[in-house]
Legacy VTK file of the C-alpha trace (Angstrom):
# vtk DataFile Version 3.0
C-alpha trace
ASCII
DATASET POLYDATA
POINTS 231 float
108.701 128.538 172.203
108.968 129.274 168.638
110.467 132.164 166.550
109.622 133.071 163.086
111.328 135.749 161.366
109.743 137.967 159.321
109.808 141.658 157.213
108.675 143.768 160.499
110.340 146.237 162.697
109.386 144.847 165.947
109.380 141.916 168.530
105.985 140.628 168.942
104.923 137.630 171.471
101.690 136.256 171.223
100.394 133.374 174.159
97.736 131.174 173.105
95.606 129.555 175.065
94.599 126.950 175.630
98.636 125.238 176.345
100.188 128.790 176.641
102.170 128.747 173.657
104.203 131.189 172.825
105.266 132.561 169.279
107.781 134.959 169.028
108.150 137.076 165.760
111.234 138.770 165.209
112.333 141.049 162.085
114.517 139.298 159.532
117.904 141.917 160.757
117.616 140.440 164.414
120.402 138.070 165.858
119.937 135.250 167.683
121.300 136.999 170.584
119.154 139.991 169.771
115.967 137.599 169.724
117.128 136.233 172.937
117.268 139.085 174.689
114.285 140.140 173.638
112.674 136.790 175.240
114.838 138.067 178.244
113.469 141.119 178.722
110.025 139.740 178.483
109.949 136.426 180.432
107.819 137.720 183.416
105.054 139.258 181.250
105.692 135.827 179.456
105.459 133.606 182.535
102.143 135.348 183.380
100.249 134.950 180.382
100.802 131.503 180.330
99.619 130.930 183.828
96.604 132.933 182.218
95.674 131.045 179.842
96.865 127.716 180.483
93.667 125.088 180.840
91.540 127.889 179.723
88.557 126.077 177.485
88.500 127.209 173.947
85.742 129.703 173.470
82.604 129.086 171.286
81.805 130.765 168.524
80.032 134.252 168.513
76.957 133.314 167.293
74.850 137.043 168.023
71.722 135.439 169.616
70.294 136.165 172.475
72.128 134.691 176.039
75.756 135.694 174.432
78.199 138.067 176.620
79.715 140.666 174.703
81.727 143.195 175.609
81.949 147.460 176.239
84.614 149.296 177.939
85.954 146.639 179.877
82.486 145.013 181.484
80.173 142.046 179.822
76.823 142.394 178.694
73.916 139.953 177.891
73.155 139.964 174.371
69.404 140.688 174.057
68.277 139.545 170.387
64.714 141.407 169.714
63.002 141.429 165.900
61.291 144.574 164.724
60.622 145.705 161.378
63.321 148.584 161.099
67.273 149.221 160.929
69.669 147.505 162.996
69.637 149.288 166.373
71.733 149.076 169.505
71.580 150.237 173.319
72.534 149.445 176.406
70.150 148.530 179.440
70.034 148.783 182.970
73.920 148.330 183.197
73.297 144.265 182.365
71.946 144.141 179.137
73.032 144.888 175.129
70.324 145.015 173.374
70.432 144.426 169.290
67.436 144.981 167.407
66.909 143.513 164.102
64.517 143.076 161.185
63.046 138.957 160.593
65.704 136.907 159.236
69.025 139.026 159.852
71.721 136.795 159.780
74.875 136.498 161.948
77.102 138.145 159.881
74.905 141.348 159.711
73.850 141.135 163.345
77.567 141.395 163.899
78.165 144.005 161.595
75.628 146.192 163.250
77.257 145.691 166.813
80.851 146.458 164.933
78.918 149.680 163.300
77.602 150.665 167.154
81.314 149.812 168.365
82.395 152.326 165.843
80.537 155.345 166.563
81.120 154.910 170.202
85.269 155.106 169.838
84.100 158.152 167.254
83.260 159.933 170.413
85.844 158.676 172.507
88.971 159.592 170.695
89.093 162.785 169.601
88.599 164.158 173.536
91.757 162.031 174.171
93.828 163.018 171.290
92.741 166.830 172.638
93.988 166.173 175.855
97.243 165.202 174.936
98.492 167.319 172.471
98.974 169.921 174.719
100.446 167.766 177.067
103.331 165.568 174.761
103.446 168.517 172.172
102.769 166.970 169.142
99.791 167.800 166.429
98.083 164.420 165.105
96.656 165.304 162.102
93.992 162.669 161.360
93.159 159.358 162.427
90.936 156.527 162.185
89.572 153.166 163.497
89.975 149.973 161.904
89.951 145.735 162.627
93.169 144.976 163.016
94.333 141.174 163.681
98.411 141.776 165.148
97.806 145.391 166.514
96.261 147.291 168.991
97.254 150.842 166.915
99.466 152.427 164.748
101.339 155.541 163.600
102.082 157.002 160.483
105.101 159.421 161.219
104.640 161.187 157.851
101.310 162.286 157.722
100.878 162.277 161.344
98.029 160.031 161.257
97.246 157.089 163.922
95.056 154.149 163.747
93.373 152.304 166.292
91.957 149.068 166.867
87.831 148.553 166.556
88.731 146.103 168.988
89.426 148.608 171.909
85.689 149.182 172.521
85.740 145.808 174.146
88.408 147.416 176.940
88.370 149.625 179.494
89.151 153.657 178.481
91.996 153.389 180.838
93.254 150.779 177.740
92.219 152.994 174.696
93.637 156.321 176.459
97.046 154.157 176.782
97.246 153.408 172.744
96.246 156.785 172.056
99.099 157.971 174.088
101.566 155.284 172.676
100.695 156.076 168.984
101.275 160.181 169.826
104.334 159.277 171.053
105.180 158.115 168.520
105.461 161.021 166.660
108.414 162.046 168.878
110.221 158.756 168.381
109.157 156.278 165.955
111.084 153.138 167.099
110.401 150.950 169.994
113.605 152.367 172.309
114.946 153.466 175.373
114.046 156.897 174.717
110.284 156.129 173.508
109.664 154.206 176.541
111.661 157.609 178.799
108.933 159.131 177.041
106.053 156.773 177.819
107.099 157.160 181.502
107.273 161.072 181.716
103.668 161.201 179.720
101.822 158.254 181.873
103.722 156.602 184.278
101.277 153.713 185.179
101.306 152.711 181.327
102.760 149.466 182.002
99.533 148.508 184.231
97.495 149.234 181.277
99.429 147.391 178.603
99.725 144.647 181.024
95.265 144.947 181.111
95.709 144.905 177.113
97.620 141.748 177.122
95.575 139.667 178.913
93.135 136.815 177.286
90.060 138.174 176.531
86.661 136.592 178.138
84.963 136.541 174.853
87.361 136.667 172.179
89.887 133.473 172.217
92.520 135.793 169.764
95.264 137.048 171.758
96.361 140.709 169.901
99.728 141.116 169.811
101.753 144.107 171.258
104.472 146.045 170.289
106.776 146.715 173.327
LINES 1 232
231 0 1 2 3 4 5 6 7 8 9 10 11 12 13 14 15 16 17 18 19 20 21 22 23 24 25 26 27 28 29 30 31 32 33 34 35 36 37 38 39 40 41 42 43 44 45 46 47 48 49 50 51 52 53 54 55 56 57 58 59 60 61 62 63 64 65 66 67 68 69 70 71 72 73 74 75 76 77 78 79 80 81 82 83 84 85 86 87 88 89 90 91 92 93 94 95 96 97 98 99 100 101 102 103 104 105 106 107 108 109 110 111 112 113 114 115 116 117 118 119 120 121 122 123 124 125 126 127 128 129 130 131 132 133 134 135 136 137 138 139 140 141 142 143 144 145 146 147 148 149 150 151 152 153 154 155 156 157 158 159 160 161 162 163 164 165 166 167 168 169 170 171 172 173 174 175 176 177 178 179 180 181 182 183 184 185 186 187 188 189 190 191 192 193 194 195 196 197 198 199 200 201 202 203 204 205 206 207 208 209 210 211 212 213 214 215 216 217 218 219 220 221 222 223 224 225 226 227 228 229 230
């Protein structure tokens, strides 16, 4: 296991497959026997990612052509590469297939761009019912948010400005997952830190949220990077 400290707030574990290591980030004001406990608290969700991942094969490549599995809200799809002369265009078939249209000669790095832009626009119509929903319920007022790639984080919270981010990457999971980081980063605007009280919150607000972190934290079927979560 190793530890690197660095100029964060939080404990973060990341598993990797394919030998289930495990890196443990700690921030730079953390004791040893702070960082231990932390392991502590954490070695059954620890235990079980490495059984996860452990002889998993490394994934290929995402090479958007046609025969790929990609995924939406928690199920895979068959890519379906077709050419046509017009924009970029997505859609989803018979519950089996995503299909990506494409002008003659789009590249990989567009053809991926184009399923991030479709990605997009389906969280734009996922989140703000959510964040409606629970206002009322934690009673807190987000006043803007927004969706972005992030590498270490599933979302975030600005206190402040009472803004929250989320992760482009939570199209992939199921809304059980992206209703559970809504409701993390909201309550977050009752208590900002990582504590006994945020998680007293967490329980009152959605008591199965452990369940869905735990779905969050698993190794992903098509992606080999294994987000990291604050807990």
């Amino acid at each position: 296991m190793e530890v690197v400290r660095k100029r964060i707030k939080h404990v973060y574990f990341t598993v990797y497959p394919p030998d289930g290591r495990v890196r443990v980030s700690a921030p730079l004001r953390f004791s040893d026997d702070a960082v231990r406990q932390a392991i502590v608290s954490r070695l059954a969700w620890i235990r079980r990612q490495r059984e996860s991942v452990q002889g998993q094969d490394q994934p290929s490549p995402r090479d958007m052509t046609t025969g790929e599995s990609h995924s939406y809200l928690g199920r895979s799809y068959r890519l379906e590469v077709i050419e046509h002369d017009g924009p970029p265009a997505l859609a989803l078939l018979n519950g089996t297939t995503l299909e990506l249209r494409v002008r003659p000669g789009t590249g990989r790095d567009k053809r991926e761009a184009a399923l991030h832009r479709w990605y997009r626009r389906r969280l734009r119509e996922q989140i703000p019912p959510l964040i409606a929903r629970w206002e009322p319920r934690i009673g807190v007022t987000v006043t803007d948010w927004g969706i972005r790639k992030m590498k270490t984080r599933w979302g975030s919270c600005n206190v402040n400005a009472r803004r929250i981010w989320l992760n482009l990457e939570l199209a992939k999971k199921p809304p059980s997952c992206l209703e559970y980081i809504v409701v993390h980063e909201m309550v977050h605007l009752l208590e900002h830190r990582h504590n006994g009280r945020f998680h007293a919150y967490l329980d009152r607000f959605m008591p199965d949220w452990r369940r869905h972190r735990d779905e969050l934290t698993r190794p992903p079927s098509v992606s080999g990077e294994q987000l990291r979560l604050d807990f």
